[in-house]
C-alpha positions in Angstrom: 84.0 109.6 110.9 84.4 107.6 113.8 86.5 108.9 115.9 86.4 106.1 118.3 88.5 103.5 116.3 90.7 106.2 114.9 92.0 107.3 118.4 92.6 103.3 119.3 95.8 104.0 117.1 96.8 107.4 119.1 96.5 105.3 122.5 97.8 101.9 121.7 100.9 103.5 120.0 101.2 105.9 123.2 101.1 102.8 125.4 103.9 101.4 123.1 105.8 104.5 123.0 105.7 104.6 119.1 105.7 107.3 117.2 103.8 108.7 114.5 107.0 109.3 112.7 108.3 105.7 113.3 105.1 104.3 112.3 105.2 105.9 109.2 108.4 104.2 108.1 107.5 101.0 109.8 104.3 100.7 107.5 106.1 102.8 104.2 103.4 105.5 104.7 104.0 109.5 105.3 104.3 111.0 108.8 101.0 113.2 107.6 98.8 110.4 106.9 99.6 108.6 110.4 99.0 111.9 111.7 95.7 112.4 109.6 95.1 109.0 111.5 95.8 110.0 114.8 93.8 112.8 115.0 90.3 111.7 113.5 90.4 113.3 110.3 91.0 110.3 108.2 89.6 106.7 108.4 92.5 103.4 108.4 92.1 101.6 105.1 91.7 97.9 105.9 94.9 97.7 103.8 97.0 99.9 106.5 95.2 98.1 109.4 96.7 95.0 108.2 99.8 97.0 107.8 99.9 98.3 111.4 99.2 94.7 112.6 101.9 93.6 111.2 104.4 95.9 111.9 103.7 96.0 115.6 103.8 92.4 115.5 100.2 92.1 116.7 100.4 94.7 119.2 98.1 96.5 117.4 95.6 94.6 115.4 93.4 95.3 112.9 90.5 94.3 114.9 91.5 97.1 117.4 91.6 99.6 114.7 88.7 98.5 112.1 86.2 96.3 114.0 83.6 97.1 111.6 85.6 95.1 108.8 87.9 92.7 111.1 85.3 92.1 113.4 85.2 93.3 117.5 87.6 91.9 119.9 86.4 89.2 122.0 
């Protein structure tokens, strides 16, 4: 597991002052998964990446959160 991207979410929505609750119904996922997320114990599909992206309106981008499929930031 890769702990690394996962906690990307858990800071970028801090510094946004989102939370896991509100992303949950801003992407039509449960509070549990986000939270699953958050804490490490389950990888973002590239389908919720894109999700969270979007959402956020690029504040968070699926690069940020899956750089192994979306490629790294540059």
């Amino acid at each position: 597991m890769d702990h690394e991207t996962d906690n990307v979410l858990a800071r970028r929505m801090a510094d946004l002052a989102i939370s896991q609750a509100t992303m949950a119904k801003l992407i039509g996922k449960s509070a549990a998964i986000v939270s699953q997320w958050v804490t490490g114990n389950k990888r973002i599909s590239a389908e919720s990446a894109y999700a969270i992206e979007r959402a956020t309106e690029g504040r968070i981008t699926r690069m940020e959160l899956r750089p192994d499929i979306f490629g790294p930031l540059q």
